[in-house]
C-alpha positions as CSV (number, residue, x, y, z in Angstrom):
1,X,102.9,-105.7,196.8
2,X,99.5,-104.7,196.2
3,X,97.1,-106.8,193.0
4,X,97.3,-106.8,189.6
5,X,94.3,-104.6,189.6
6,X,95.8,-101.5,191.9
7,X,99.1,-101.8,189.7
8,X,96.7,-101.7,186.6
9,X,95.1,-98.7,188.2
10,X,97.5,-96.9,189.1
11,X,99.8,-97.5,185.5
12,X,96.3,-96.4,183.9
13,X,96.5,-93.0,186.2
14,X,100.6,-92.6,185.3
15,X,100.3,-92.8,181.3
16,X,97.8,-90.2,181.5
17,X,100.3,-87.7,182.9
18,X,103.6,-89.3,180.7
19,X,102.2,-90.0,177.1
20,X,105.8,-91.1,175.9
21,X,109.3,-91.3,177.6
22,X,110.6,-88.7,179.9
23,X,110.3,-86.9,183.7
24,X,106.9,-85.2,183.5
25,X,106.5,-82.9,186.6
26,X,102.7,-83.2,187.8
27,X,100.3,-80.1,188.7
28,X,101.5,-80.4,192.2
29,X,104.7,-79.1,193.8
30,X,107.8,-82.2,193.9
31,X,105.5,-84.7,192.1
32,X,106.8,-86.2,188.8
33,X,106.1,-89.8,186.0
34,X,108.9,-90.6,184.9
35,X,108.4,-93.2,181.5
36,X,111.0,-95.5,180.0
37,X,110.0,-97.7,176.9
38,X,112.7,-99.9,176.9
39,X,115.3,-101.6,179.2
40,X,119.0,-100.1,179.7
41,X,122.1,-102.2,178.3
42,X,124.2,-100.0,180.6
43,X,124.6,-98.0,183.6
44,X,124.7,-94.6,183.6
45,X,124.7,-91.0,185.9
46,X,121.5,-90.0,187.8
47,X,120.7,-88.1,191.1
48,X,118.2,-89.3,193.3
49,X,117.3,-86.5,195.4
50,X,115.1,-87.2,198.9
51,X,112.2,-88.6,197.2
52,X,110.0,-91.7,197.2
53,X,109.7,-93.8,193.9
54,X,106.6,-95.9,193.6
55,X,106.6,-98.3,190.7
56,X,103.6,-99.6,188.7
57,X,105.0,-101.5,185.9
58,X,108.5,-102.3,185.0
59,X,112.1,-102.4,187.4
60,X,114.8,-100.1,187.4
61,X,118.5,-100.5,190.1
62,X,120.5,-97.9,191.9
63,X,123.7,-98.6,192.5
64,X,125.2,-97.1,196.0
65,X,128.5,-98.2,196.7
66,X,129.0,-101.7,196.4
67,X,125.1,-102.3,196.7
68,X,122.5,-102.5,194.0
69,X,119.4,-101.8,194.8
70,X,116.4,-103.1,193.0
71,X,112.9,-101.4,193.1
72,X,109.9,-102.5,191.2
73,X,105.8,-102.9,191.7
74,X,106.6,-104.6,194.9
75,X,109.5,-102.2,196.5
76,X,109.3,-99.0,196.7
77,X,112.4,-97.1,197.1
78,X,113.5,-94.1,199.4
79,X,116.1,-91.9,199.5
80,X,116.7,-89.5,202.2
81,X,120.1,-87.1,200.2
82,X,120.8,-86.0,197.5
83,X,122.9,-88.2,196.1
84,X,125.1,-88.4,192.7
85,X,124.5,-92.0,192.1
86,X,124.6,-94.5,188.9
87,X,121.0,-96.8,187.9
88,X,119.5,-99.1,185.5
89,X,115.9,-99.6,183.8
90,X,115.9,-103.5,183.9
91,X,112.8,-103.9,182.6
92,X,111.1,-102.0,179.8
93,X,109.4,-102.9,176.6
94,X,107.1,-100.7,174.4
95,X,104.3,-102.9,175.4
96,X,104.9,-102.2,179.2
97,X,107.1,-99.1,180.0
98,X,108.6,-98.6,183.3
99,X,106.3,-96.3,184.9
100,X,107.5,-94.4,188.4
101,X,106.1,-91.8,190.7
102,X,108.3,-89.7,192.0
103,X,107.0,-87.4,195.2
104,X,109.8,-85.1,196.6
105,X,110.6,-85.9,200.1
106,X,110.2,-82.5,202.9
107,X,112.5,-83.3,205.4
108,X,110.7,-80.7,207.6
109,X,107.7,-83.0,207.1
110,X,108.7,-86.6,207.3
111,X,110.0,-85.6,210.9
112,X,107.1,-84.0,212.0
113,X,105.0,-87.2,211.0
114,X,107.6,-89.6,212.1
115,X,107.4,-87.9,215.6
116,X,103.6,-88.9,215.4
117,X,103.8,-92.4,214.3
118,X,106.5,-93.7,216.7
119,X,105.8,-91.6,219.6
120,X,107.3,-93.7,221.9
121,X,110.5,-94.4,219.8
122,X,111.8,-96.3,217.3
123,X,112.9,-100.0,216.4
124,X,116.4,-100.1,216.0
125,X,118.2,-101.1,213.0
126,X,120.8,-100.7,210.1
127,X,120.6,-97.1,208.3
128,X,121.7,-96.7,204.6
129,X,120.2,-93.1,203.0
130,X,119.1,-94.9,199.9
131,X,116.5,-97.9,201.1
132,X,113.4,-99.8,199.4
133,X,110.3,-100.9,201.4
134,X,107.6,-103.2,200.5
135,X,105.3,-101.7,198.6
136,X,101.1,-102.2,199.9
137,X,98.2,-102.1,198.6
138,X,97.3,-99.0,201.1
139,X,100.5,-96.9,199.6
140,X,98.8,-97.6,195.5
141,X,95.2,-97.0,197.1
142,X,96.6,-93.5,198.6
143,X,98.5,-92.6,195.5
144,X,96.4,-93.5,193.4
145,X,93.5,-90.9,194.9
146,X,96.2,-88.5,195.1
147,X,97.0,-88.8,191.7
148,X,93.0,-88.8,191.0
149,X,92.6,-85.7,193.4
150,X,95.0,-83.7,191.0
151,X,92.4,-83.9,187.9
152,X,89.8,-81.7,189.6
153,X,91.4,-77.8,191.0
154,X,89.4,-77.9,194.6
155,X,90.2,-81.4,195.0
156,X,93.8,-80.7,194.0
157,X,93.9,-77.7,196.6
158,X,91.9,-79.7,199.3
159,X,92.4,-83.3,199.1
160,X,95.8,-83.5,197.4
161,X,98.3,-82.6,200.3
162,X,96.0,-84.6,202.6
163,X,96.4,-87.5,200.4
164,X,100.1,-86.9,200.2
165,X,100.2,-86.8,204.6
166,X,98.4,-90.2,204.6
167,X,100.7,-91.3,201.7
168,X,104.0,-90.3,204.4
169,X,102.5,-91.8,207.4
170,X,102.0,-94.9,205.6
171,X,105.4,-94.9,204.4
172,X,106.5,-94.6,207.7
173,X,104.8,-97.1,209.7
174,X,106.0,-99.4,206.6
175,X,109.5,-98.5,206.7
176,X,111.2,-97.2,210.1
177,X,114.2,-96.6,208.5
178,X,112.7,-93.3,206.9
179,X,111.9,-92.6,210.3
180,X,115.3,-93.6,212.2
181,X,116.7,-91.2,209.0
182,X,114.6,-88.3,210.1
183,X,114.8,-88.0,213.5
184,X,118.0,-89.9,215.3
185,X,121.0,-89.1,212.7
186,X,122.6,-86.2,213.5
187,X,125.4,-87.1,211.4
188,X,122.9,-87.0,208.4
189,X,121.4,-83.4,209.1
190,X,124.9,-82.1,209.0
191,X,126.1,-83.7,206.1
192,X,123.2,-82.7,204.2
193,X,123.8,-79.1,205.3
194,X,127.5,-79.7,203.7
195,X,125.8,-81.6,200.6
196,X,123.9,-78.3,200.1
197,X,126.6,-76.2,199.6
198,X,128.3,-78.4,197.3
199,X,125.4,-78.3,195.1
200,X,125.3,-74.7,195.1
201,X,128.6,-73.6,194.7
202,X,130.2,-77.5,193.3
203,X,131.9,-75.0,190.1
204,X,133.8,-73.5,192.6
205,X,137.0,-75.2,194.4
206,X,136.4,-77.9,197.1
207,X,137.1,-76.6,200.8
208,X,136.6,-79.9,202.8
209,X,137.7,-77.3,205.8
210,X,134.8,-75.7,205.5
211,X,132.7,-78.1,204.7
212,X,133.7,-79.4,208.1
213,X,132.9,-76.6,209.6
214,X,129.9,-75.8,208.4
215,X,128.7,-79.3,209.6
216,X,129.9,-78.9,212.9
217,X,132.3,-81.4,213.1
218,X,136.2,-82.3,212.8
219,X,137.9,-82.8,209.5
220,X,138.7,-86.5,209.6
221,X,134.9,-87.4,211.5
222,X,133.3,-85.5,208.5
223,X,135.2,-86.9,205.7
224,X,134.2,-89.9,207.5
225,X,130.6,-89.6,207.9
226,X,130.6,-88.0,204.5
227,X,131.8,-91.4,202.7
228,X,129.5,-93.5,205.2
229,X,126.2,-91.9,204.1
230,X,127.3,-90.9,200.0
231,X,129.5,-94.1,199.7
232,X,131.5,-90.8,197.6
233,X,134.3,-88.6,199.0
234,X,133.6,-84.7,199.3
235,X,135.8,-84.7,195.8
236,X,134.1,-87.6,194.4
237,X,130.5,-85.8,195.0
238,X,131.3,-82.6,193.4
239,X,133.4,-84.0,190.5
240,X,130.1,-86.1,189.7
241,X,127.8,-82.8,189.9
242,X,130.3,-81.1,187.9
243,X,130.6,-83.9,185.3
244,X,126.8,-84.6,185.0
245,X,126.0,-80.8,184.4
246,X,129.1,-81.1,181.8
247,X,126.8,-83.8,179.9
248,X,123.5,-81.4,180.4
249,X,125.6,-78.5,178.3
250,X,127.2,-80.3,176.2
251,X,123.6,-81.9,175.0
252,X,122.3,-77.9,174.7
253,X,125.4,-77.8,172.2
254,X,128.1,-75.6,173.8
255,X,131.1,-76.7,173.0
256,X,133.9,-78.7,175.4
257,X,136.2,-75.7,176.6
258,X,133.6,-73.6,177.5
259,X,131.5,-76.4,179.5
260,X,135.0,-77.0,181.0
261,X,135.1,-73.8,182.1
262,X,131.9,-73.4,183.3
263,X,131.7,-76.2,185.5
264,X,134.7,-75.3,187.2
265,X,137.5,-77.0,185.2
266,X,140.9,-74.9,184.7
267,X,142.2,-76.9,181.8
268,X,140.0,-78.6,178.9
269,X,142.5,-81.3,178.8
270,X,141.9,-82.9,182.6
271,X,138.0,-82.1,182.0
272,X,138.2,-84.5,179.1
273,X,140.3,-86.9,180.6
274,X,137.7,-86.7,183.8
275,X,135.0,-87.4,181.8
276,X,136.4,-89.9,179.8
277,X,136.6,-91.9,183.1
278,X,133.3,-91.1,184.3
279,X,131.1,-92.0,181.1
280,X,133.1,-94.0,179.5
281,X,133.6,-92.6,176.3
282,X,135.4,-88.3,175.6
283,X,132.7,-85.9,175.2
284,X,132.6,-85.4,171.3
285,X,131.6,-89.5,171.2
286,X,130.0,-90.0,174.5
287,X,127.2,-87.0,173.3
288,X,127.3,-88.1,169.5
289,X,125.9,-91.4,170.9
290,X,123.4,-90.1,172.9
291,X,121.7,-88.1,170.3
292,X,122.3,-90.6,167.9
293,X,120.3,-93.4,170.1
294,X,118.0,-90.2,170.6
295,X,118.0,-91.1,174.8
296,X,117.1,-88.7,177.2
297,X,119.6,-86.9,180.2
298,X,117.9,-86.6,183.0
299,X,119.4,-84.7,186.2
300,X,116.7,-85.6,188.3
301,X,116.1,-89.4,188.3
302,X,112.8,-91.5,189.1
């Protein structure tokens, strides 16, 4: 965990971008604050996408499975899929919000840098696709200069992405899971190919057949590998997508049977019951809450 005075830095450099609570994307492609004033009673819906969350102030959990997983100023978390999962702010006041950078993970070039930094192979170990490392004082001295860089254009065309390579290979030699991710699961690429096409087409009905096939593998070694690395069943996966784009519509204010239908459910009745079980509470009460706490629904979580 880097000092008080990086972590000061670099919350200094994040309040600039978020001056209240939300996901503010940054001037650079896949870079976001996310802000949080207070902590959470409960847990709710989020997807963490393949992103790296580095925290300056405040804590927040992930549950995956039976796991939580805690990040804060001192771990930085990882995840390598998208994945449908539920979290927590833990700690939050006014005084000091939880404050997150969020930089969008390019699968393309996390392997090409993980190639470069273990050259000569990796150290084995135990895999999960949502991970926290230690956080250094060389990851908040290299985001902190990208973060800097992105205040001036040249710099932000020049130094920024350079900034954001050192910022990987860092993250790599720090955590060899990332690396082990990138380069040595097959199982991972191809289930990420089928988590792709859930996303895309998840209002549509669920075809684990050809899920299976598009993977490259048999039925029973993909649902399988499917649960291992989502800790969620194919159905599972896309009834959370469906359900947390439910919330997103019904917060624009359309009403229940049409955001039933339009995220794929034939009857209003088992959409309600579905989502009843999922947030805890039917829709008419679970969004009359929400607005009347005046929180925030973010798809994309920090």
């Amino acid at each position: 965990m880097g000092s008080k005075t990086e972590l000061d830095g670099l919350a200094e450099m994040l309040f600039r971008y978020a001056p209240e609570d939300g996901n503010f994307p940054l001037p650079f492609p896949g870079a976001y604050v996310y802000r949080n004033s207070r902590s959470e009673s409960e847990v709710r819906p989020a997807l963490y996408e393949p992103a790296v969350c580095l925290v300056a102030q405040g804590a927040k959990a992930v549950f995956y499975g039976q796991e939580v997983v805690r990040y804060d100023p001192a771990h930085v978390l990882i995840s390598t899929l998208d994945l449908p999962l539920r979290a927590q702010v833990l700690e939050a006041s006014p005084k000091r919000p939880f404050l997150c950078l969020k930089l969008v993970l390019d699968p393309s070039d996390v392997t090409e840098l993980a190639a470069k930094v273990y050259p000569e192979g990796l150290p084995p170990g135990e895999d999960r696709p949502i991970f926290v490392g230690k956080t250094t004082p060389a990851l908040l001295d290299v985001a902190w200069r990208f973060l800097k860089a992105l205040e001036d254009p040249g710099e932000r065309k020049l130094l920024a992405p350079l900034y954001l390579r050192e910022f990987l290979i860092r993250l790599l030699r720090e955590s060899p899971t990332l690396a082990r991710l990138s380069l040595l699961d097959p199982q991972l690429r191809r289930i990420a190919r089928a988590i792709n096409h859930i996303r895309a087409h998840f209002r549509e009905p669920l075809d684990v057949r050809a899920l299976a096939q598009l993977a490259h593998m048999g039925e029973s070694a993909f649902y399988k590998h499917f649960r291992r690395l989502t800790s969620l069943t194919p159905l599972q996966y896309q009834k959370a997508l469906r359900l947390q784009e439910a919330r997103r519509l019904l917060l624009d204010g359309l009403s229940v049977t049409q955001v039933a239908q339009d995220v794929g459910y034939a009857s209003p009745s088992q959409f309600i019951r579905e989502y009843r079980r999922f947030f805890g509470a039917p829709p008419s009460k679970d969004t009359a809450r929400l607005r009347e706490k005046s929180e925030l629904f973010f798809p994309q979580a920090g």
